[in-house]
PDB file of N, CA, C, O and CB in Angstrom:
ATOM      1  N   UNK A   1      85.193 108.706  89.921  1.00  0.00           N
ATOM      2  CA  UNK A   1      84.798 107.976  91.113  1.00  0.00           C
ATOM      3  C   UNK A   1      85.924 107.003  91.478  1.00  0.00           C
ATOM      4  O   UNK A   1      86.153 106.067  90.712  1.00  0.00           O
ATOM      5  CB  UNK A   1      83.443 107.220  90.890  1.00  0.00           C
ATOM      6  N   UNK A   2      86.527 107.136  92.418  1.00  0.00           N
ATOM      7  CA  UNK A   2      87.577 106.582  93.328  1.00  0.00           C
ATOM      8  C   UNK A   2      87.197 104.627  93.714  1.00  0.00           C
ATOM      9  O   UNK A   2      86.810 104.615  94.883  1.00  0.00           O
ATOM     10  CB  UNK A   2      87.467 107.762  94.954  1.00  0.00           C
ATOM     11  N   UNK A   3      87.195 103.731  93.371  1.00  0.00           N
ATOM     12  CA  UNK A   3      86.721 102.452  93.993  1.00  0.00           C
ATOM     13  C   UNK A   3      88.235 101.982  94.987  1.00  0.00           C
ATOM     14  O   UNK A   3      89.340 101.598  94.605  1.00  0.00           O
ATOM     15  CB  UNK A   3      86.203 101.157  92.551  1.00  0.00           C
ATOM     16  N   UNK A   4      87.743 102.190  96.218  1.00  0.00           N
ATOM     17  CA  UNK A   4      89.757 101.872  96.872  1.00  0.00           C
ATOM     18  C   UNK A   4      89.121 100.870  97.964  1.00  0.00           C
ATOM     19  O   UNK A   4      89.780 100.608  98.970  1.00  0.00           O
ATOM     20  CB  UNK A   4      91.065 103.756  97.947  1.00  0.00           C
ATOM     21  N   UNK A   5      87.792 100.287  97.763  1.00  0.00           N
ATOM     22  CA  UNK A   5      87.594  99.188  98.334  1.00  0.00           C
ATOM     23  C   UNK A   5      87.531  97.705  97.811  1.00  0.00           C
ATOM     24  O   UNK A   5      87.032  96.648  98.197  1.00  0.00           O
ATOM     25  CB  UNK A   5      86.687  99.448  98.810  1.00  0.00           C
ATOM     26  N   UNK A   6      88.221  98.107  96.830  1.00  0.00           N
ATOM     27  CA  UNK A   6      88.236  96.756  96.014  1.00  0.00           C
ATOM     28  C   UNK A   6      89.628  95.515  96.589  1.00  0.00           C
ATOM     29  O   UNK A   6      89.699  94.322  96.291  1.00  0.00           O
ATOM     30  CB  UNK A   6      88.534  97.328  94.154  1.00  0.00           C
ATOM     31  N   UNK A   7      90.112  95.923  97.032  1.00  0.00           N
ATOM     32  CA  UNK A   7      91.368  95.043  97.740  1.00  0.00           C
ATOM     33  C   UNK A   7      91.144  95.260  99.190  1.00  0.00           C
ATOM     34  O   UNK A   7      92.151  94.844  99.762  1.00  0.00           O
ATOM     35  CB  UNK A   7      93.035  95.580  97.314  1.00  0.00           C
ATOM     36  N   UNK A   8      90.579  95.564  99.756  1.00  0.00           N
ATOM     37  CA  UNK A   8      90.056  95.347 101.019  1.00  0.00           C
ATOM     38  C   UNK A   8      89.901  93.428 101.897  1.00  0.00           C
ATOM     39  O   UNK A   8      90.275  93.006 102.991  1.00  0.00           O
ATOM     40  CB  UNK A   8      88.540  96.109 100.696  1.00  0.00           C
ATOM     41  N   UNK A   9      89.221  92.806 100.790  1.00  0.00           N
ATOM     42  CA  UNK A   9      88.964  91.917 101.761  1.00  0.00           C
ATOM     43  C   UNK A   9      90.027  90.685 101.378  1.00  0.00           C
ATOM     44  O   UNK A   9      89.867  89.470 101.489  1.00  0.00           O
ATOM     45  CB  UNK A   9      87.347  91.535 101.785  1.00  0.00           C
ATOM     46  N   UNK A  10      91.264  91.510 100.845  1.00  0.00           N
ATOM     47  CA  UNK A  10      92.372  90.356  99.950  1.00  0.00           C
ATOM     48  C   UNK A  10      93.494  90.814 101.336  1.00  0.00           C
ATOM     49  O   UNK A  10      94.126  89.996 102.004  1.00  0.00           O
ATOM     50  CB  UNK A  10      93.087  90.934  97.642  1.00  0.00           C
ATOM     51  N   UNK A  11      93.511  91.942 101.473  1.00  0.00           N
ATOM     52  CA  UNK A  11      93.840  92.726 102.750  1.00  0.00           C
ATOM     53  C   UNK A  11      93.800  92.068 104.186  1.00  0.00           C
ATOM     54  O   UNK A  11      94.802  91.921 104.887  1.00  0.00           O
ATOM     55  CB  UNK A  11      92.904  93.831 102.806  1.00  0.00           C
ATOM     56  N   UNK A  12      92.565  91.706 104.524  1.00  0.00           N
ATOM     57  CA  UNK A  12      91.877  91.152 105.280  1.00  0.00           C
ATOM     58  C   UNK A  12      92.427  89.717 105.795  1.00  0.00           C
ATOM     59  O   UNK A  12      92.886  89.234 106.829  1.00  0.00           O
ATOM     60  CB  UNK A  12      90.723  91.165 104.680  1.00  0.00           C
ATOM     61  N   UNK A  13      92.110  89.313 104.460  1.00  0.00           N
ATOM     62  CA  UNK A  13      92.487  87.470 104.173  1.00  0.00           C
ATOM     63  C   UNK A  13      94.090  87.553 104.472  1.00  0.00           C
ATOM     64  O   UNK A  13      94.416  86.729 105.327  1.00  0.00           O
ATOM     65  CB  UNK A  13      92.142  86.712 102.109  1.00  0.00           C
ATOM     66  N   UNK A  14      94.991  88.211 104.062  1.00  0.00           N
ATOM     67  CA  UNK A  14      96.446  88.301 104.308  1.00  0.00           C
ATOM     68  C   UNK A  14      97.070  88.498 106.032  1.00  0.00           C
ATOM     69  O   UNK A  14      97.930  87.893 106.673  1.00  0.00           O
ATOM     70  CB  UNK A  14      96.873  89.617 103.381  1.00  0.00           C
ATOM     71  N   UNK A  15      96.098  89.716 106.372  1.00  0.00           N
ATOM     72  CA  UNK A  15      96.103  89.778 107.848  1.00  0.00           C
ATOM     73  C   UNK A  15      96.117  88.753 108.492  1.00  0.00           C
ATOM     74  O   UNK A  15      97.115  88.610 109.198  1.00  0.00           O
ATOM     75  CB  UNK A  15      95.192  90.358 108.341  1.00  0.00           C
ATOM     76  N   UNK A  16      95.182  87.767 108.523  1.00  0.00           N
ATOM     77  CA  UNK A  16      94.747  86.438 108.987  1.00  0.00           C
ATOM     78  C   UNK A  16      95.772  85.461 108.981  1.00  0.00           C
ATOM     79  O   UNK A  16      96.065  84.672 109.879  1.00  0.00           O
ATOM     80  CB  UNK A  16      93.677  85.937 108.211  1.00  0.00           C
ATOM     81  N   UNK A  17      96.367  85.631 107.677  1.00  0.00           N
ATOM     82  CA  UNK A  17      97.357  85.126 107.229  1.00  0.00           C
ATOM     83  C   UNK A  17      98.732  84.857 108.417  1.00  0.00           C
ATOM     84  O   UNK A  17      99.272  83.983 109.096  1.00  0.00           O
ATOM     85  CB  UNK A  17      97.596  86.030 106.085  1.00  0.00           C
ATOM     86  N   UNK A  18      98.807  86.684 107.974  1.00  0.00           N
ATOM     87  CA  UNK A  18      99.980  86.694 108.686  1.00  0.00           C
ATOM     88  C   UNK A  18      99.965  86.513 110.529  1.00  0.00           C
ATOM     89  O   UNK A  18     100.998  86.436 111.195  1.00  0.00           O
ATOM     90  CB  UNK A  18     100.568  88.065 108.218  1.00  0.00           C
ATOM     91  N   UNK A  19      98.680  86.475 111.054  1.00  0.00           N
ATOM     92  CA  UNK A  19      98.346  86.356 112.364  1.00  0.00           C
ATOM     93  C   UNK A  19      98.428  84.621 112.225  1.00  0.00           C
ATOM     94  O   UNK A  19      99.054  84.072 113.132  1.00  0.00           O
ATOM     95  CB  UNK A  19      96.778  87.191 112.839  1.00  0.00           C
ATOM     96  N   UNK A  20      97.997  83.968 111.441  1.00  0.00           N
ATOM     97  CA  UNK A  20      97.748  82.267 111.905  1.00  0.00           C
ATOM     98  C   UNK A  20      99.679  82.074 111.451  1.00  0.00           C
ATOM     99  O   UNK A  20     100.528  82.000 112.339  1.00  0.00           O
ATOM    100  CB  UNK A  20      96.061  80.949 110.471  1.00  0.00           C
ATOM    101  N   UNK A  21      99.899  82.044 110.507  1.00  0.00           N
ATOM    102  CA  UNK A  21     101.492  82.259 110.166  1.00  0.00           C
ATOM    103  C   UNK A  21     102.293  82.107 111.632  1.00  0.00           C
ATOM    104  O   UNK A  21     102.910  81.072 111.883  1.00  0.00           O
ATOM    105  CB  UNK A  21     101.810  83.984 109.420  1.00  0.00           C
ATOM    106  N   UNK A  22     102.229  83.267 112.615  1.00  0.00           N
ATOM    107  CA  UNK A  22     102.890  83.976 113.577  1.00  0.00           C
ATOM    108  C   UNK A  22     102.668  83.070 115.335  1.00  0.00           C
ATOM    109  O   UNK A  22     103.303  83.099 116.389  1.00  0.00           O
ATOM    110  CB  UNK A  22     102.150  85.670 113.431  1.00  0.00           C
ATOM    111  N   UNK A  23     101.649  82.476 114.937  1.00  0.00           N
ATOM    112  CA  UNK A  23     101.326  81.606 115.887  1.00  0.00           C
ATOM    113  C   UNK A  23     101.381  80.246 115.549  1.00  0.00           C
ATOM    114  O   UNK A  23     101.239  79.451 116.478  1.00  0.00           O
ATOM    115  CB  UNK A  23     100.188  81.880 116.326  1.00  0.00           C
ATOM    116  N   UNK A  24     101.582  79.745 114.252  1.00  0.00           N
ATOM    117  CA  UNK A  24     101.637  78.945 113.760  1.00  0.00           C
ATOM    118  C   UNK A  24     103.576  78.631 114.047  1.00  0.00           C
ATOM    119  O   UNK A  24     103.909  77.613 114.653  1.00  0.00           O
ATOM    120  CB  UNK A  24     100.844  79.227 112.430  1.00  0.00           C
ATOM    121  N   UNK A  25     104.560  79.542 113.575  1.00  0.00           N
ATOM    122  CA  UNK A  25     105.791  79.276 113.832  1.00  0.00           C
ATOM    123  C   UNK A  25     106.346  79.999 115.193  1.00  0.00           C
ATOM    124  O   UNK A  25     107.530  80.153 115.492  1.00  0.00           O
ATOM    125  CB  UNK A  25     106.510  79.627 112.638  1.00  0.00           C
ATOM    126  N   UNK A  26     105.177  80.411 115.953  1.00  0.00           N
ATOM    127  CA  UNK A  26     105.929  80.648 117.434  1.00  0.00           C
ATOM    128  C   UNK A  26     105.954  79.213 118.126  1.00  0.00           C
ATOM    129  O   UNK A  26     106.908  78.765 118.761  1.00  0.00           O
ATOM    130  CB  UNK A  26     105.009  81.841 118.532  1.00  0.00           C
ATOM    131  N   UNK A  27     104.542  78.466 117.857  1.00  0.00           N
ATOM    132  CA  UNK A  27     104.785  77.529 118.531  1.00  0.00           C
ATOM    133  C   UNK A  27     105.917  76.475 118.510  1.00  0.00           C
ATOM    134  O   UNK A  27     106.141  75.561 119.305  1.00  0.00           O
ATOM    135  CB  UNK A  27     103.887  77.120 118.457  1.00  0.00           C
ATOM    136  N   UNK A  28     106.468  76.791 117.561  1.00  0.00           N
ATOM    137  CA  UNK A  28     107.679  75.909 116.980  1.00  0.00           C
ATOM    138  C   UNK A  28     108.868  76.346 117.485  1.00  0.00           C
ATOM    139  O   UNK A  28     109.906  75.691 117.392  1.00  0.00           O
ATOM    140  CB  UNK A  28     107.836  75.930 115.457  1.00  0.00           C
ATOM    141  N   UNK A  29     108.795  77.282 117.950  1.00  0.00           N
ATOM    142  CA  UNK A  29     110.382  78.264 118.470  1.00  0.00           C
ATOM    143  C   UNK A  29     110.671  77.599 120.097  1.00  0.00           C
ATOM    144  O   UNK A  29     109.950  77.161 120.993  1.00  0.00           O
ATOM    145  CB  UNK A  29     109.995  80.598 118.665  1.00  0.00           C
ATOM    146  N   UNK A  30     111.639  77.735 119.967  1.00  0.00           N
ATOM    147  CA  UNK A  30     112.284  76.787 121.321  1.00  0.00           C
ATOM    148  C   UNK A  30     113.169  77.711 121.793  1.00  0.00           C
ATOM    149  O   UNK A  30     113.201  77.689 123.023  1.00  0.00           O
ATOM    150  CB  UNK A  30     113.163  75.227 120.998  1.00  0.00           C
ATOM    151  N   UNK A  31     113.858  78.471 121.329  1.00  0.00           N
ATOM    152  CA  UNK A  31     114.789  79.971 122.079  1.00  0.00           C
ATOM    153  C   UNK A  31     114.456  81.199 121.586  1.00  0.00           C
ATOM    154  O   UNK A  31     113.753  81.413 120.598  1.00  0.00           O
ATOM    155  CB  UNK A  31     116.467  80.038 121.813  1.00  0.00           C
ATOM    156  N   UNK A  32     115.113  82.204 122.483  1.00  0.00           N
ATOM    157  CA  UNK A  32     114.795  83.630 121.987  1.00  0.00           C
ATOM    158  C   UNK A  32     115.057  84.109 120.405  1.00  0.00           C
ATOM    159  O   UNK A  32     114.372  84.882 119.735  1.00  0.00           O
ATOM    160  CB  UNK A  32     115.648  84.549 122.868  1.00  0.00           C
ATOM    161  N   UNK A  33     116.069  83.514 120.095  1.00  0.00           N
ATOM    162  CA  UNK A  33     116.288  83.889 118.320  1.00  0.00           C
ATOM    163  C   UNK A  33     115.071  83.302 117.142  1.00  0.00           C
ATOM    164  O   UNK A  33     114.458  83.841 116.221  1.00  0.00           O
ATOM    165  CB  UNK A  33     117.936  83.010 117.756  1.00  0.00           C
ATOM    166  N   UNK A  34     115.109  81.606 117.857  1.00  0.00           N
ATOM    167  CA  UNK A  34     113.857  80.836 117.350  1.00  0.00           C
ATOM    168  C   UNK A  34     112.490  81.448 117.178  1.00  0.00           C
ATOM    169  O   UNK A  34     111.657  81.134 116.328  1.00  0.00           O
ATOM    170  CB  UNK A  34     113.626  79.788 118.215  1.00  0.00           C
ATOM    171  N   UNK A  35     112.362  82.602 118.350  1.00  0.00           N
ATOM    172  CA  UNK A  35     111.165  83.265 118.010  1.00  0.00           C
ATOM    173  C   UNK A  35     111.308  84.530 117.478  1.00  0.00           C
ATOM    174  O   UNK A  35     110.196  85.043 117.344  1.00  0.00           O
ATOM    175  CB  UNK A  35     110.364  83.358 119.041  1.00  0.00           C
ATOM    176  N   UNK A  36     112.115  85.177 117.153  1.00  0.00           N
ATOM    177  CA  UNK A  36     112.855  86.576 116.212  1.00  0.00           C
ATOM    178  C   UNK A  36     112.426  85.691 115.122  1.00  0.00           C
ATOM    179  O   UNK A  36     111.407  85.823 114.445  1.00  0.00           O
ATOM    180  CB  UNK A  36     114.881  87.145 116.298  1.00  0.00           C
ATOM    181  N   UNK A  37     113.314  84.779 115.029  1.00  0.00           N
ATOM    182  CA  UNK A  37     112.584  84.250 113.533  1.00  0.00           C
ATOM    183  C   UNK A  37     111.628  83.697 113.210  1.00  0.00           C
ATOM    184  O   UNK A  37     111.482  83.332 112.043  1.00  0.00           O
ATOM    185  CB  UNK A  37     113.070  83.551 112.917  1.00  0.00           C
ATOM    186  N   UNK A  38     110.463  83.424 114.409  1.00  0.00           N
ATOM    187  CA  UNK A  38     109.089  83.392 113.575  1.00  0.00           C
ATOM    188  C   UNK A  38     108.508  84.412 113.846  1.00  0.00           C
ATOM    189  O   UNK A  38     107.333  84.138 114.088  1.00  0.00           O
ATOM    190  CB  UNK A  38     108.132  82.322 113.782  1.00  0.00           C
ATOM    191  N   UNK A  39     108.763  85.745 113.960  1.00  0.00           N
ATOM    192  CA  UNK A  39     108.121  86.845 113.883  1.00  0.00           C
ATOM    193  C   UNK A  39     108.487  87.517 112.507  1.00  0.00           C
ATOM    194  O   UNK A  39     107.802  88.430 112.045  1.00  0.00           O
ATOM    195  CB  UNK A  39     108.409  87.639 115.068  1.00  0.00           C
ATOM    196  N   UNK A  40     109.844  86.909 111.741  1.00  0.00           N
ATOM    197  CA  UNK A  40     110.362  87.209 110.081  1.00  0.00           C
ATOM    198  C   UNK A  40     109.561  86.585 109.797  1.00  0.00           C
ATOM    199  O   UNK A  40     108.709  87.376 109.393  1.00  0.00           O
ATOM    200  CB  UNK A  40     111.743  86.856 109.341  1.00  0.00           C
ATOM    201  N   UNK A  41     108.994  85.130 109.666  1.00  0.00           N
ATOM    202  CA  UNK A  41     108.533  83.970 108.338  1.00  0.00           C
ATOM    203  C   UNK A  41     107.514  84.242 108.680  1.00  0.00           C
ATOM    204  O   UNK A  41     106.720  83.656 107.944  1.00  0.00           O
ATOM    205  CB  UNK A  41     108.843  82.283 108.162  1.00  0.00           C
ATOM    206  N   UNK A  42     106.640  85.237 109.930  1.00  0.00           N
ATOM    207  CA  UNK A  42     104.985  84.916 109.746  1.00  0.00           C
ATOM    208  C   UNK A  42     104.958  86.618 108.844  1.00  0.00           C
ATOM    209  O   UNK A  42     103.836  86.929 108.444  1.00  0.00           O
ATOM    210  CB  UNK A  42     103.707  84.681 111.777  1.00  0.00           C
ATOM    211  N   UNK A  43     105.946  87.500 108.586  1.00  0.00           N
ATOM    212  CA  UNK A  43     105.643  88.389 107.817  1.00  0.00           C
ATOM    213  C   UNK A  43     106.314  88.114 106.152  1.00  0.00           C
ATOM    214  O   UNK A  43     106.202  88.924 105.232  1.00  0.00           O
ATOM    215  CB  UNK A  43     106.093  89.639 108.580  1.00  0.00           C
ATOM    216  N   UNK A  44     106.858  87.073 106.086  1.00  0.00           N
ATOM    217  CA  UNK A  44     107.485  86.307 104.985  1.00  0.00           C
ATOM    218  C   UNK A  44     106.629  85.125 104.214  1.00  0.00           C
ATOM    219  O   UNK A  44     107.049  84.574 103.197  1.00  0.00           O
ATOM    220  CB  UNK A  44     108.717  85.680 105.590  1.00  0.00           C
ATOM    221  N   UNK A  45     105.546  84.859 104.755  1.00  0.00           N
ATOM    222  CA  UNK A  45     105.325  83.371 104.637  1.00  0.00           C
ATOM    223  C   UNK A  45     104.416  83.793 103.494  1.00  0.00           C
ATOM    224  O   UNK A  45     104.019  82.638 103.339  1.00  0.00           O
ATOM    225  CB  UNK A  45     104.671  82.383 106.030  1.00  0.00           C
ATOM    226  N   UNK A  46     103.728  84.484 102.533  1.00  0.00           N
ATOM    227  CA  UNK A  46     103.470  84.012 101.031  1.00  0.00           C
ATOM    228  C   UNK A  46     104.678  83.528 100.419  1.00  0.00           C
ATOM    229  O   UNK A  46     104.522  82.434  99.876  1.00  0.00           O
ATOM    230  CB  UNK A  46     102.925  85.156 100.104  1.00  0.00           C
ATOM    231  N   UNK A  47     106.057  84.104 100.329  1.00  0.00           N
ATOM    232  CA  UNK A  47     107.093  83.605  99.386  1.00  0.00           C
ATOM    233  C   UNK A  47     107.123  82.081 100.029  1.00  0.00           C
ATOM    234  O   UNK A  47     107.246  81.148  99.235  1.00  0.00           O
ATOM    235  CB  UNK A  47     108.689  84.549  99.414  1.00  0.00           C
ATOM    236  N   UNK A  48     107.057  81.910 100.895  1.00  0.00           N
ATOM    237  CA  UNK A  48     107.198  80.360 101.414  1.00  0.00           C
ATOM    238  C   UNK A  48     106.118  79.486 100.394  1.00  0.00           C
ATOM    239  O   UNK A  48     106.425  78.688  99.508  1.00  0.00           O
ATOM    240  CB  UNK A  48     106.677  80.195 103.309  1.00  0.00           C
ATOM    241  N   UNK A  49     104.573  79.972 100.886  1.00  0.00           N
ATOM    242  CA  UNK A  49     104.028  79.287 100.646  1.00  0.00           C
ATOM    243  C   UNK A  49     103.736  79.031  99.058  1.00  0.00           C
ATOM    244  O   UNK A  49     103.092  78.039  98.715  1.00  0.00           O
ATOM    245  CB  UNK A  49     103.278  79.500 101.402  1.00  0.00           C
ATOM    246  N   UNK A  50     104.378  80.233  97.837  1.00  0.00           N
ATOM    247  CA  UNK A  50     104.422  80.228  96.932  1.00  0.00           C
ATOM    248  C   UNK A  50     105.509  79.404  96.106  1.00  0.00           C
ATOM    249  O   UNK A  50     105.503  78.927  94.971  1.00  0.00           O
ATOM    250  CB  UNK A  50     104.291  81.223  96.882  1.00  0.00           C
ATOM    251  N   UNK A  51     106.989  79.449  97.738  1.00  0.00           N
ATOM    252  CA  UNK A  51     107.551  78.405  96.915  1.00  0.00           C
ATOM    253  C   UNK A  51     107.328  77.016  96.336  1.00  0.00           C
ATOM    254  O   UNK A  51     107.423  76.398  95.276  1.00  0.00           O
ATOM    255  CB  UNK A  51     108.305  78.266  97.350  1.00  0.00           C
ATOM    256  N   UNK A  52     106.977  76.860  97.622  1.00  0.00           N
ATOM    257  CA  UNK A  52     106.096  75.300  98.134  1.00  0.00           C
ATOM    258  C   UNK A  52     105.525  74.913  96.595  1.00  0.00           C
ATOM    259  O   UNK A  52     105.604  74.045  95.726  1.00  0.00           O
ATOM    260  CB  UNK A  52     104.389  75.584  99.578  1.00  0.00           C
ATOM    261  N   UNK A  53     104.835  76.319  96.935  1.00  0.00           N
ATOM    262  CA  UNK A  53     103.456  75.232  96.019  1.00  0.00           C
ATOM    263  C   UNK A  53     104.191  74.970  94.749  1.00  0.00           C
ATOM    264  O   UNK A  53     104.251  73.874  94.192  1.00  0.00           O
ATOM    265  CB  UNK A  53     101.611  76.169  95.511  1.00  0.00           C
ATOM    266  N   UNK A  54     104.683  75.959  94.388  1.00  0.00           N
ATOM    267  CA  UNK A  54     105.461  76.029  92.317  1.00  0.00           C
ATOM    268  C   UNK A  54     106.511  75.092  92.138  1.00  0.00           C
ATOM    269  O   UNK A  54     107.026  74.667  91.104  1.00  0.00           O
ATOM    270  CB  UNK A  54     106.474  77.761  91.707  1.00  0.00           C
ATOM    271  N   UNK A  55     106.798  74.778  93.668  1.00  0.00           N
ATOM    272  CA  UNK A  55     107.763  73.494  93.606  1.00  0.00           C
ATOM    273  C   UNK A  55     107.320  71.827  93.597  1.00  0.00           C
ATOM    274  O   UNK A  55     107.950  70.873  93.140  1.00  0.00           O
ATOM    275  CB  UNK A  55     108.602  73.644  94.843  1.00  0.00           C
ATOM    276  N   UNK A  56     105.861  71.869  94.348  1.00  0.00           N
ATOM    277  CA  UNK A  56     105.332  70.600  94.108  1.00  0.00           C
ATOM    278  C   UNK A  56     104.461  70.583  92.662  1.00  0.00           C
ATOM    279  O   UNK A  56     104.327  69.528  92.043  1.00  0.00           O
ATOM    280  CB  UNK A  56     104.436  70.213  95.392  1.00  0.00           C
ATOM    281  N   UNK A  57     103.908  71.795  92.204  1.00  0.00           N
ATOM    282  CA  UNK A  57     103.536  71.673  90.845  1.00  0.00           C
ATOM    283  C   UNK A  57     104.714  71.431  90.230  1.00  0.00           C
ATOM    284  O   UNK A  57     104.493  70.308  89.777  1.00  0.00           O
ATOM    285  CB  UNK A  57     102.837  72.802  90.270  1.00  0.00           C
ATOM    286  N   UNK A  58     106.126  71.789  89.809  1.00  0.00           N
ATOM    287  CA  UNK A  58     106.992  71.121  89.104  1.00  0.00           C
ATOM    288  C   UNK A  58     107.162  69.359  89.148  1.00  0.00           C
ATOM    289  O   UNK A  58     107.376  68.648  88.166  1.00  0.00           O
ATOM    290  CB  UNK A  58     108.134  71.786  89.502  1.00  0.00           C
ATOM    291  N   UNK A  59     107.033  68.999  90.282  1.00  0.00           N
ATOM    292  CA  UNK A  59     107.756  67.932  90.603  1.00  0.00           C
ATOM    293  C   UNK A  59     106.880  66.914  89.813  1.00  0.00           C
ATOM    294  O   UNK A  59     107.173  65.719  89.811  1.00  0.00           O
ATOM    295  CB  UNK A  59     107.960  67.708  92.186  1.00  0.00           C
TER     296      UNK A  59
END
């Protein structure tokens, strides 16, 4: 028996992610490149937010 709905709603939650992410750093873009690159960091932004965090837990 196959279970391939088990990462489904981690799936889901990431989507969201990457949609609030994408609107989150468009609004920040001020020229055409500015927004090329928040269309990279809203498909980039766990390593961001993983840096973040492992960096304020060090500190």
């Amino acid at each position: 028996m196959s279970n391939s709905s088990t990462g489904q709603a981690g799936n889901a939650i990431y989507g969201l992610g990457i949609f609030g992410a994408w609107v989150y750093f468009w609004m920040q873009a001020d020229g055409f490149w500015q927004y090329v690159l928040a269309i990279l960091e809203g498909i980039v932004w766990p390593a961001f937010a993983v840096y973040h965090g492992l960096e304020a837990l060090n500190a």
